[in-house]
C-alpha positions in Angstrom: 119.6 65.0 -196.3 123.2 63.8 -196.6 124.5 60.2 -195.7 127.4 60.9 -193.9 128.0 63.0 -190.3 129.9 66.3 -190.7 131.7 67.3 -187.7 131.2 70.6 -186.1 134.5 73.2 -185.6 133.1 73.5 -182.0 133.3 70.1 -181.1 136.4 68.7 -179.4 138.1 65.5 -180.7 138.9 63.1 -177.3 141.4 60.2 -177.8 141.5 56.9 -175.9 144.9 56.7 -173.5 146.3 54.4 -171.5 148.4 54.6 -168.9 150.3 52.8 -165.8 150.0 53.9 -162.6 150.4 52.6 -159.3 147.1 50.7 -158.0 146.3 52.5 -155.0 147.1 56.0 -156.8 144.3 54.9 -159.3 142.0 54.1 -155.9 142.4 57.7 -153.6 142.4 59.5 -157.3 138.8 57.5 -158.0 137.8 58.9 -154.5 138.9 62.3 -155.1 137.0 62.6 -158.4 133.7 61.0 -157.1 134.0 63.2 -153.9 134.2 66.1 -156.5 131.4 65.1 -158.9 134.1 64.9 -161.7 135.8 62.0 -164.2 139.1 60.8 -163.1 139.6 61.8 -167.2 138.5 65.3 -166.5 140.8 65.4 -163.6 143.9 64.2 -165.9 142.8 66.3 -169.1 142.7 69.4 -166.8 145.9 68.9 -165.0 147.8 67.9 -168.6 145.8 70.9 -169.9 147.5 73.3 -167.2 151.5 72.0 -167.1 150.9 72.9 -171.2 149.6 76.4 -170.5 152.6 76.5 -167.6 155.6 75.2 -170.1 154.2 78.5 -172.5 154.2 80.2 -169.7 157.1 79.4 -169.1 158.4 80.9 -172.1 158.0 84.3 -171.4 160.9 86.7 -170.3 161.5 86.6 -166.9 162.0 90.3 -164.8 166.0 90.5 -163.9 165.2 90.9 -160.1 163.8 87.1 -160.5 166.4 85.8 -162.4 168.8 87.3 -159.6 167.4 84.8 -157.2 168.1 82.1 -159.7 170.3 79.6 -157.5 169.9 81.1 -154.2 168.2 77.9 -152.9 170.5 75.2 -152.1 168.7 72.3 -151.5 170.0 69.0 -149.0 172.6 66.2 -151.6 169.8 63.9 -150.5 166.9 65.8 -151.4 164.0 63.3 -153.1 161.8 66.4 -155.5 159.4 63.3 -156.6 159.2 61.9 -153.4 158.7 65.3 -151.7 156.2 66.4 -154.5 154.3 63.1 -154.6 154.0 63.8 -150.7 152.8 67.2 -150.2 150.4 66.4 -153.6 148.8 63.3 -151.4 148.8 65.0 -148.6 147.1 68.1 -150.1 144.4 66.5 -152.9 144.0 62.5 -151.3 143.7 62.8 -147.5 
């Protein structure tokens, strides 16, 4: 037998990380993941995991009749993206 631990190719290397977020955030997420039967760190790998995938994704050409449409939307000069994200993402995942 050997005295030290070899690790496996299969086995996935995890890393402690903090972050700050908004206390009641951290609260309806905690909710969310119990009422799901998952880790509020599942929940975060999984969604990190998927905007990677998206930005490569992202990368790839994109067909002309879609880059037609490019700038067809104008949106409202007082238009809040975050706020209206943060919104609809509450709204669809914490209520």
């Amino acid at each position: 037998m050997c005295g030290f631990n070899q690790t496996r190719k299969d086995e996935i290397m995890t890393t402690k990380l903090t972050l700050t977020i908004d206390q009641q955030v951290i609260i309806k997420a905690k909710h969310y993941a119990k009422s799901e039967g998952r880790s509020l760190s599942n929940i975060v790998e999984n969604y990190l995991r998927a905007i990677s995938v998206e930005k490569a994704n992202n990368d790839m050409e994109i067909a002309p009749i879609t880059k037609s449409l490019k700038g067809s939307f104008k949106q409202p000069h007082d238009f809040d993206y975050k706020n209206q994200l943060d919104k609809q993402l509450t709204e669809k995942y914490l209520k």
